[in-house]
PyMOL commands that place a pseudoatom at each C-alpha (Angstrom):
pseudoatom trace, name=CA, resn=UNK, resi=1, chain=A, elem=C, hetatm=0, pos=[156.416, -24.557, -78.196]
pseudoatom trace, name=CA, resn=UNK, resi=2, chain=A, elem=C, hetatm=0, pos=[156.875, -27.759, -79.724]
pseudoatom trace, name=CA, resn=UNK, resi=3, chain=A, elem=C, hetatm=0, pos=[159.474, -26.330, -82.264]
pseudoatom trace, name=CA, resn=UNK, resi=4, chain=A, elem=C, hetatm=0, pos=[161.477, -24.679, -79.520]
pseudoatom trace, name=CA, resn=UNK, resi=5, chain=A, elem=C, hetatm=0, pos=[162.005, -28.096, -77.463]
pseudoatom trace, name=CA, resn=UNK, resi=6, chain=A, elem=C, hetatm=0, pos=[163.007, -29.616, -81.205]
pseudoatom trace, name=CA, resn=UNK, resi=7, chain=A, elem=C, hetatm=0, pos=[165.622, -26.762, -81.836]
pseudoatom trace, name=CA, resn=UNK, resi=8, chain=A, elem=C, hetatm=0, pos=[166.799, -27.005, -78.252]
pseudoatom trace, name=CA, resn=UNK, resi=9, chain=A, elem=C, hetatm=0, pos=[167.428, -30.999, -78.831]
pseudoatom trace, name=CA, resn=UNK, resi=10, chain=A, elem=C, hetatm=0, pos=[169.414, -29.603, -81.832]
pseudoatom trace, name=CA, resn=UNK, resi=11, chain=A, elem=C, hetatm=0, pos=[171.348, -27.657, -80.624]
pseudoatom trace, name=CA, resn=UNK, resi=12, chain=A, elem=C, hetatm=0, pos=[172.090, -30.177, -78.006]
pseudoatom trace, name=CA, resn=UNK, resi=13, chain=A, elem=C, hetatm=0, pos=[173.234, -32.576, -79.914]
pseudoatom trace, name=CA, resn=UNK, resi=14, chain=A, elem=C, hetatm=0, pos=[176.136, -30.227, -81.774]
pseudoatom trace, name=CA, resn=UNK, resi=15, chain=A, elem=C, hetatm=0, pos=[179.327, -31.725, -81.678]
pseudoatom trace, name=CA, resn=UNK, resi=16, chain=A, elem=C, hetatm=0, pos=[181.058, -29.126, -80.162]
pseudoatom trace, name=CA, resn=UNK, resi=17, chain=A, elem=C, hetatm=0, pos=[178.245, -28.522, -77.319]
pseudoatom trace, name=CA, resn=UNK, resi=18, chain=A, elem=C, hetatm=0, pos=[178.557, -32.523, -76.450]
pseudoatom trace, name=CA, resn=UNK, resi=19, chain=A, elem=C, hetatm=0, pos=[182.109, -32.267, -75.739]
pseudoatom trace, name=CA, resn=UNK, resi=20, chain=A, elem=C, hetatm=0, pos=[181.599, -29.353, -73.828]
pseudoatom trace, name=CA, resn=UNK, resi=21, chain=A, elem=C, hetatm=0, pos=[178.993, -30.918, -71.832]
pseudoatom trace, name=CA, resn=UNK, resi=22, chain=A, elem=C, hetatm=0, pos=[180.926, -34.072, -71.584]
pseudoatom trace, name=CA, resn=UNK, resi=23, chain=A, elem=C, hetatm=0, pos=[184.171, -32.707, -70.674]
pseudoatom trace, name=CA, resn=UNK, resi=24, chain=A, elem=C, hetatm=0, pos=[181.597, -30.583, -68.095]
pseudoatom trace, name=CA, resn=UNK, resi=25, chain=A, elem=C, hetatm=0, pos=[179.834, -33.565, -67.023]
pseudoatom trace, name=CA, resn=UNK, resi=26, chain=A, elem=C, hetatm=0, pos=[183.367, -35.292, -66.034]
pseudoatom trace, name=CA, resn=UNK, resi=27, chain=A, elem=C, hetatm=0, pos=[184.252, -32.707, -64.385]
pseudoatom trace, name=CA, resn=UNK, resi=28, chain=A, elem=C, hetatm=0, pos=[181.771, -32.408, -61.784]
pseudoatom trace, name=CA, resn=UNK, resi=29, chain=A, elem=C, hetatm=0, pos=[181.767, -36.260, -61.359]
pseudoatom trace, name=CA, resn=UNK, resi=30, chain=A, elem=C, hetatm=0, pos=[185.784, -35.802, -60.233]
pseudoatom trace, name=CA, resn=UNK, resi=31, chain=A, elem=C, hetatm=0, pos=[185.032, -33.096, -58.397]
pseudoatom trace, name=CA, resn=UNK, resi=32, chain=A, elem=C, hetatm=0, pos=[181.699, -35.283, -56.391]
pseudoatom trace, name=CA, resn=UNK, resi=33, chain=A, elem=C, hetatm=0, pos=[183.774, -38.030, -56.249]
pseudoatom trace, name=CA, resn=UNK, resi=34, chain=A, elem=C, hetatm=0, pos=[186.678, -36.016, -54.749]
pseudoatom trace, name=CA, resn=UNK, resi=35, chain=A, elem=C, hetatm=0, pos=[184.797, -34.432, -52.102]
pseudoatom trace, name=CA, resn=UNK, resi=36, chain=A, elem=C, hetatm=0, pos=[183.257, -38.018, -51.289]
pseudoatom trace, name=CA, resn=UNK, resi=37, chain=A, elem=C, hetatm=0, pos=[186.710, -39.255, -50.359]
pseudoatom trace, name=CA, resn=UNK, resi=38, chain=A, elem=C, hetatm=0, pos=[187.708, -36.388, -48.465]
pseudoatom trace, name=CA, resn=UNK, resi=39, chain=A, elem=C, hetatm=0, pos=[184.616, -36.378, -46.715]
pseudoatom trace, name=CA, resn=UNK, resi=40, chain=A, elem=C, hetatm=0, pos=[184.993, -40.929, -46.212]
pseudoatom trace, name=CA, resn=UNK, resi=41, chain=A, elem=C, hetatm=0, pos=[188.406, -39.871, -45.136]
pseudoatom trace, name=CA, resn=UNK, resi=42, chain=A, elem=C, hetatm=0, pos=[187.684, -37.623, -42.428]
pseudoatom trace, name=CA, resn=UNK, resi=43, chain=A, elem=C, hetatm=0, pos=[184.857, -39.806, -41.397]
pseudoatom trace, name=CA, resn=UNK, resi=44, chain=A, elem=C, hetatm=0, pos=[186.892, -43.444, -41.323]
pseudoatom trace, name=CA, resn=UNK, resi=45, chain=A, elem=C, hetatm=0, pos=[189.640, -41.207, -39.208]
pseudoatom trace, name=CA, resn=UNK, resi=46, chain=A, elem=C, hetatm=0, pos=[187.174, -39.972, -36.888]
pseudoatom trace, name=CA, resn=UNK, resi=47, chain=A, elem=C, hetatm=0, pos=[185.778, -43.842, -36.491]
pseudoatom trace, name=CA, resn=UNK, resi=48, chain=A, elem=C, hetatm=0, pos=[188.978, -44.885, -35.675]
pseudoatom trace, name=CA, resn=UNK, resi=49, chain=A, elem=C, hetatm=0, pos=[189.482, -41.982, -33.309]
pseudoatom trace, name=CA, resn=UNK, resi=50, chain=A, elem=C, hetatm=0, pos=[186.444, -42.724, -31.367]
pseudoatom trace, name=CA, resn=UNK, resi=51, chain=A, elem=C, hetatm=0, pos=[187.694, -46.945, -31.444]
pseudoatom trace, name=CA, resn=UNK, resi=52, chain=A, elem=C, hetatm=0, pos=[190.835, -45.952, -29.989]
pseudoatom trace, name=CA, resn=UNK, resi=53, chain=A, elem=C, hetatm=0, pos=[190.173, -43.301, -27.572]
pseudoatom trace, name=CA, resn=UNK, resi=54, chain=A, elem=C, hetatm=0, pos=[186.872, -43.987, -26.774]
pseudoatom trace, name=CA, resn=UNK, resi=55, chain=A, elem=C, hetatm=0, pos=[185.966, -39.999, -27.442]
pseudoatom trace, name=CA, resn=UNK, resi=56, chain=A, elem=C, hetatm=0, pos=[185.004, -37.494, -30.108]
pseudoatom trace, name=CA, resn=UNK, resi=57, chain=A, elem=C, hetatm=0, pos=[184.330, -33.330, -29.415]
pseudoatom trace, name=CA, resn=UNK, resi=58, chain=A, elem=C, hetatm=0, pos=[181.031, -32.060, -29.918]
pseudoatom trace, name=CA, resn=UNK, resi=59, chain=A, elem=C, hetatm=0, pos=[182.383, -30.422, -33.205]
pseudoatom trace, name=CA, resn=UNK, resi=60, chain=A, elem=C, hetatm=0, pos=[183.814, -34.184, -34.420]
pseudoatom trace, name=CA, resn=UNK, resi=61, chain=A, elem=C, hetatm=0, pos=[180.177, -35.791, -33.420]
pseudoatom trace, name=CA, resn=UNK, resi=62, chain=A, elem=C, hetatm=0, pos=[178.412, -33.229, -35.248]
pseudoatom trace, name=CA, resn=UNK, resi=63, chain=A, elem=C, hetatm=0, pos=[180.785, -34.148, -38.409]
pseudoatom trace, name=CA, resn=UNK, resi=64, chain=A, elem=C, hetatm=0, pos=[179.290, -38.081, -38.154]
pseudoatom trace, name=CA, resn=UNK, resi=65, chain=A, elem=C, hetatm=0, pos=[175.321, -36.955, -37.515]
pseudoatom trace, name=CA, resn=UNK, resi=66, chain=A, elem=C, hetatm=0, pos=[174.196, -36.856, -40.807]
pseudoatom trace, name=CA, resn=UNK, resi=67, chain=A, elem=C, hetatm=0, pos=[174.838, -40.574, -41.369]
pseudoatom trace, name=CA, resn=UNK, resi=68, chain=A, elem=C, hetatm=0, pos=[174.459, -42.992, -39.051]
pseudoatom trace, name=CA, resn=UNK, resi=69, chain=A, elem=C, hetatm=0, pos=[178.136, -45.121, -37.694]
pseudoatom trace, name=CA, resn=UNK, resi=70, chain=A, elem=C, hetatm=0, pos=[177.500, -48.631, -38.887]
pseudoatom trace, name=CA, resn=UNK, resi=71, chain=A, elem=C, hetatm=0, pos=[179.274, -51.938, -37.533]
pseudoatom trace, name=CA, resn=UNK, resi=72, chain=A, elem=C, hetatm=0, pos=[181.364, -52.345, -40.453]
pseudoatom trace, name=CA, resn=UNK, resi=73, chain=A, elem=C, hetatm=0, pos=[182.439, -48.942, -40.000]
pseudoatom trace, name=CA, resn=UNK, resi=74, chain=A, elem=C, hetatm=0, pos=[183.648, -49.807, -36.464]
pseudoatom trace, name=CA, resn=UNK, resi=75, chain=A, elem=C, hetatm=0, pos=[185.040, -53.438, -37.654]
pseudoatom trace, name=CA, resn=UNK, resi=76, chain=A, elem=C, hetatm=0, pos=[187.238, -51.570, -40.248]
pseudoatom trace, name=CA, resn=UNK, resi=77, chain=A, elem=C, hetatm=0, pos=[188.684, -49.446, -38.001]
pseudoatom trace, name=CA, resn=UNK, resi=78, chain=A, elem=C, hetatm=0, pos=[189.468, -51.512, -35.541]
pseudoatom trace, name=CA, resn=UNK, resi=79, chain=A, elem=C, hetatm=0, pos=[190.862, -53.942, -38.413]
pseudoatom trace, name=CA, resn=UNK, resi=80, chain=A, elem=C, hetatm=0, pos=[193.289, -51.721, -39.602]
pseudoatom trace, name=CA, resn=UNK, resi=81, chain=A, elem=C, hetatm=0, pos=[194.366, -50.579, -36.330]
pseudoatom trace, name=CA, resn=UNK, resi=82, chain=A, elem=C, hetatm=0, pos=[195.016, -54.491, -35.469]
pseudoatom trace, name=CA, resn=UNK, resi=83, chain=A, elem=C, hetatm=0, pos=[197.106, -55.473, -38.575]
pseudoatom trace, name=CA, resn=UNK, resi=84, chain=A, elem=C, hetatm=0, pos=[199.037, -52.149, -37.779]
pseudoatom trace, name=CA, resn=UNK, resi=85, chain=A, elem=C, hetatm=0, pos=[199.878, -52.979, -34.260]
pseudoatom trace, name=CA, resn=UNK, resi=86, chain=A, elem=C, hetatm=0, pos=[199.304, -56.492, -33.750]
pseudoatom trace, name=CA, resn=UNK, resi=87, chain=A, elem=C, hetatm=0, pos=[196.930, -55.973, -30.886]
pseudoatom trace, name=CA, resn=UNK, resi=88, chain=A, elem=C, hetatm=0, pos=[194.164, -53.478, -30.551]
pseudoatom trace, name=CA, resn=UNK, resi=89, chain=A, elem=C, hetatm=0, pos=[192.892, -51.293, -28.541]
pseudoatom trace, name=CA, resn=UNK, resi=90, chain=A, elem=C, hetatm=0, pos=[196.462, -49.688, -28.552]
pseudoatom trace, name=CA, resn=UNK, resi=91, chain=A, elem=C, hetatm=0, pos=[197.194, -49.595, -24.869]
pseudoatom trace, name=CA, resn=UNK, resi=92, chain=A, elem=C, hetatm=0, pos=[195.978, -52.899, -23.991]
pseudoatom trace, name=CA, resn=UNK, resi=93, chain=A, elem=C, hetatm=0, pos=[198.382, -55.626, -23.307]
pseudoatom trace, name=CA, resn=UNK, resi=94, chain=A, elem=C, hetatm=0, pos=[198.386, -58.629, -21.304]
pseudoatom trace, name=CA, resn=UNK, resi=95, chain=A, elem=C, hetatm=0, pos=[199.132, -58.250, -17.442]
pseudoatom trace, name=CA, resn=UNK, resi=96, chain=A, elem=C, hetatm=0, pos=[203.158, -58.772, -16.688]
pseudoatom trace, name=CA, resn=UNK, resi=97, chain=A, elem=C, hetatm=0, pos=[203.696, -58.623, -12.929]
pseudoatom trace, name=CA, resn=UNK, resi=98, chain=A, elem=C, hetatm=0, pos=[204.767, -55.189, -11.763]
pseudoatom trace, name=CA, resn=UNK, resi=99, chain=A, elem=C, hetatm=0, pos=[202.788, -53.707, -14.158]
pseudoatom trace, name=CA, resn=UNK, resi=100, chain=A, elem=C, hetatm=0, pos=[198.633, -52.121, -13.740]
pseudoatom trace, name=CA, resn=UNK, resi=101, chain=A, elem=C, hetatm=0, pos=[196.007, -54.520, -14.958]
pseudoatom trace, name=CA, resn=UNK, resi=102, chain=A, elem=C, hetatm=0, pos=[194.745, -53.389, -18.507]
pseudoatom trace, name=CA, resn=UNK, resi=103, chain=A, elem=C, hetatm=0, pos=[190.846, -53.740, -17.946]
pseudoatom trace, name=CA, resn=UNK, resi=104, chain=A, elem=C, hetatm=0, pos=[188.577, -55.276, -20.106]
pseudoatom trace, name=CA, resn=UNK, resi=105, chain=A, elem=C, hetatm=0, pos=[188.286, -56.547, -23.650]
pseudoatom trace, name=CA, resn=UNK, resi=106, chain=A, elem=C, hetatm=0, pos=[191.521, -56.852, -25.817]
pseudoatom trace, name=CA, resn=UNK, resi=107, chain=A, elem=C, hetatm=0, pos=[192.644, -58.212, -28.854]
pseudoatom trace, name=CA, resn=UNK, resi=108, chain=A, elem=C, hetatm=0, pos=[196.084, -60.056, -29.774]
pseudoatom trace, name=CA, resn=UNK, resi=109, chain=A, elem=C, hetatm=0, pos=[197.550, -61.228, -32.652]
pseudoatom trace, name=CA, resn=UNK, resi=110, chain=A, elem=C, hetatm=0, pos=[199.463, -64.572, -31.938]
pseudoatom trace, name=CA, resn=UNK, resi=111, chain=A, elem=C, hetatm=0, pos=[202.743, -66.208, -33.484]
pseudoatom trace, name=CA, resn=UNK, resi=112, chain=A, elem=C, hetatm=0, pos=[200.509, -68.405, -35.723]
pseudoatom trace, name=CA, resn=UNK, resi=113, chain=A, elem=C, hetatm=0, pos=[198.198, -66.130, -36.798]
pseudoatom trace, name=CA, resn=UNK, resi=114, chain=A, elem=C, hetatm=0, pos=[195.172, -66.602, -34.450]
pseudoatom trace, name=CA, resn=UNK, resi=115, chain=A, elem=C, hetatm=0, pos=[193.424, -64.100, -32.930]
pseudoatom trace, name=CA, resn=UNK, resi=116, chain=A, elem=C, hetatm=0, pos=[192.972, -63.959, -29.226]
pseudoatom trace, name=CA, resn=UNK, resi=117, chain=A, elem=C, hetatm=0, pos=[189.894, -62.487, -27.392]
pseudoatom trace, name=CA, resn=UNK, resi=118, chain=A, elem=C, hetatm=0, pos=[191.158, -61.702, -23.949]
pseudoatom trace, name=CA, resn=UNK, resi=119, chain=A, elem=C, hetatm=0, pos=[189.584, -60.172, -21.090]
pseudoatom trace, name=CA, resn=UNK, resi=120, chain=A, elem=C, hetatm=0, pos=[191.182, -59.250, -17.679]
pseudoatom trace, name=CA, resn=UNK, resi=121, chain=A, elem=C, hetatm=0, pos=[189.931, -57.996, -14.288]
pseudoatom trace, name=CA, resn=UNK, resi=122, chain=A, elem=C, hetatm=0, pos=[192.726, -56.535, -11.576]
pseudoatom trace, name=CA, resn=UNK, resi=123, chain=A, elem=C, hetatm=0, pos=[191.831, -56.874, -7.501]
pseudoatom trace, name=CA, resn=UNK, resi=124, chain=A, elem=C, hetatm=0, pos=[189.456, -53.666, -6.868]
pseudoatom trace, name=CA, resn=UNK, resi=125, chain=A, elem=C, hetatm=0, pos=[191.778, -52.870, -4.151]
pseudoatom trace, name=CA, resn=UNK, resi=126, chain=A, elem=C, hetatm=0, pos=[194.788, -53.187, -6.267]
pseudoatom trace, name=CA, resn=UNK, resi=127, chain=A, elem=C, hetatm=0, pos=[194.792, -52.017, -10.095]
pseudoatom trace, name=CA, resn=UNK, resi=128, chain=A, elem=C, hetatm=0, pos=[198.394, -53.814, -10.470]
pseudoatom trace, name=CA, resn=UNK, resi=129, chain=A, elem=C, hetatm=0, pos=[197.189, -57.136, -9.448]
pseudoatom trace, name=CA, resn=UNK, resi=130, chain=A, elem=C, hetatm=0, pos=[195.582, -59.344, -11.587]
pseudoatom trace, name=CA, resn=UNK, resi=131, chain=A, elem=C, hetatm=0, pos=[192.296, -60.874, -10.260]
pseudoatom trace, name=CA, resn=UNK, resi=132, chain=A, elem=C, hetatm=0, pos=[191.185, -62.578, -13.619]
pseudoatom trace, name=CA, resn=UNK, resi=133, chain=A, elem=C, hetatm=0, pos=[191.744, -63.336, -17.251]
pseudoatom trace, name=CA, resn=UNK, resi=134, chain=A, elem=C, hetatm=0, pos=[190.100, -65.572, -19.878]
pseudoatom trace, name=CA, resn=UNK, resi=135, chain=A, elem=C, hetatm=0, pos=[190.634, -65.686, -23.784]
pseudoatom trace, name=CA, resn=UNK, resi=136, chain=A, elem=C, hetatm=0, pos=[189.106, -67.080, -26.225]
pseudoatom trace, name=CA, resn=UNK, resi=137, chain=A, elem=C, hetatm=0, pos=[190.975, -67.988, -29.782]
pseudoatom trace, name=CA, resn=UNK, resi=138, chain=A, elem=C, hetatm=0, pos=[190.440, -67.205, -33.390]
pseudoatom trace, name=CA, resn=UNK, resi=139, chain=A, elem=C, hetatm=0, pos=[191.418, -68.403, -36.528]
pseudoatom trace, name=CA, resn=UNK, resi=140, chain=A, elem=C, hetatm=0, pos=[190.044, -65.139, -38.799]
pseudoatom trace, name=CA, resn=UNK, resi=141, chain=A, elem=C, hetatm=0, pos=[190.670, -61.775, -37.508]
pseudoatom trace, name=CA, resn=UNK, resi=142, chain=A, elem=C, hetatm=0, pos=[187.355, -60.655, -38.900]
pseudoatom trace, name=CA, resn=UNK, resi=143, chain=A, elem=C, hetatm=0, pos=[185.433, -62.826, -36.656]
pseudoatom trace, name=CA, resn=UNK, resi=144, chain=A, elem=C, hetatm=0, pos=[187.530, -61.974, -33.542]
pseudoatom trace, name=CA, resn=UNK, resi=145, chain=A, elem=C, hetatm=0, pos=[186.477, -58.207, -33.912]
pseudoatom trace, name=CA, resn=UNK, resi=146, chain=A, elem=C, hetatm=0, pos=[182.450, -58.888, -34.283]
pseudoatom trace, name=CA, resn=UNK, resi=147, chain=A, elem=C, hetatm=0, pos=[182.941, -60.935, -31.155]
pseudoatom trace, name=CA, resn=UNK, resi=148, chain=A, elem=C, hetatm=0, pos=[185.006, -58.101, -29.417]
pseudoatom trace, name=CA, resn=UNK, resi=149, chain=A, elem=C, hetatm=0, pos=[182.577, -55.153, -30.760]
pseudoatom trace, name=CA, resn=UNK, resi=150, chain=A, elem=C, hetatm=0, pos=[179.417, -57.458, -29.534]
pseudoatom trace, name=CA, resn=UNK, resi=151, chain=A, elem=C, hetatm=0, pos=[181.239, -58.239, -25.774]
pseudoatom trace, name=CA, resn=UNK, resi=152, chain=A, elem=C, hetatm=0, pos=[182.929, -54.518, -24.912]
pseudoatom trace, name=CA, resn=UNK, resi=153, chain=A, elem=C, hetatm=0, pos=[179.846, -52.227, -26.709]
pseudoatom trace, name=CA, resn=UNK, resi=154, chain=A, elem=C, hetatm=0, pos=[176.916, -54.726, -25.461]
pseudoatom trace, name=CA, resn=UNK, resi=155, chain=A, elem=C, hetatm=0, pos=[174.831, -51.145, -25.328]
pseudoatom trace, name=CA, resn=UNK, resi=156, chain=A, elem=C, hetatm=0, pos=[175.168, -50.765, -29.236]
pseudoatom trace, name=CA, resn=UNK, resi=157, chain=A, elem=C, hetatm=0, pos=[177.344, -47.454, -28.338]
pseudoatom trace, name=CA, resn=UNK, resi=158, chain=A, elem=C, hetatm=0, pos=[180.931, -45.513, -28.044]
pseudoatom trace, name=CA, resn=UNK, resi=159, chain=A, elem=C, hetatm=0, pos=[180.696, -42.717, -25.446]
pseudoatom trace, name=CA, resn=UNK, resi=160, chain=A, elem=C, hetatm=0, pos=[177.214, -42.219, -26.305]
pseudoatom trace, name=CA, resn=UNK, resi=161, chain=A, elem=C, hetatm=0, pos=[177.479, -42.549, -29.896]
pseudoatom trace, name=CA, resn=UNK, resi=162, chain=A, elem=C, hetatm=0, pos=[175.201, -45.174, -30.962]
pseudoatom trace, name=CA, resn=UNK, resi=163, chain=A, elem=C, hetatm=0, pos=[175.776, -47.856, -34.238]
pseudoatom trace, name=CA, resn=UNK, resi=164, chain=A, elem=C, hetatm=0, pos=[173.853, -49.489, -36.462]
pseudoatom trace, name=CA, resn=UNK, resi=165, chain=A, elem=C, hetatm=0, pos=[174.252, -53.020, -38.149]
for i in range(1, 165): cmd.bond("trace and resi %d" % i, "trace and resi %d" % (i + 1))
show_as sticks, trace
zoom trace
């Protein structure tokens, strides 16, 4: 037995069979690493699905179970919706008379580079009038979104999808 293991280390260590296994070896570390991104890919796009339209299909929820949605998960996507738009989520804007009353939590990049925090109410009789607003300002983006994610998901949540810190 113990002459067997001592030819098998042997033969393991012939030139040709290490660059074999090497070459092997690399191989299969692409191909993990490849199906890693494609599988962070889908995942960060289905994050920023559920960010922006506040929904995912039973088959796209099943796609997230095996690991938990974390935080930063959500902060990213909302992040690079935000430096793509300049406000976020996507139909939110601030009320302009004649228009309906985007409720809720919202933010906006300003002309100097804060971040605003708003929040606006309409009338409950009346969806186009505005019955309140209040902001809050930012200097770092980053900090902005926490503060959004901790004031619009106070149930740790999207649509029944719960995250983790």
């Amino acid at each position: 037995m113990g002459a067997k293991i001592a030819l098998q280390k042997e033969r393991a260590a012939a030139p040709g069979e290490l660059a074999i296994l090497s070459l092997y070896r690399g191989w299969c570390i692409f191909l993990l690493n490849l199906v890693k991104d494609g599988f962070m890919t889908e995942r960060r796009s289905l994050i920023e699905k559920l960010v922006t339209t506040l929904h995912l299909n039973v088959a796209e929820r099943k796609l997230l179970e095996p690991v938990p949605v974390s935080k930063s998960e959500i902060s990213a996507a909302i992040m690079s919706v935000f430096k793509e738009l300049g406000h976020f989520p996507p139909q939110a804007s601030v009320w302009q008379p004649g228009n309906s009353v985007f409720e809720g939590y919202f933010l906006e990049l300003l002309t100097d580079g804060r971040v605003r925090l708003l929040c606006q109410r309409h009338i409950a009789t009346t969806p186009m009038q505005l019955g309140g607003q209040s902001y809050v300002d930012f200097s770092d983006a980053s900090q902005a979104i926490d503060e959004f994610i901790m004031r619009e998901w106070t149930s740790r949540d999207i649509d029944g999808i719960p995250f983790i810190e």
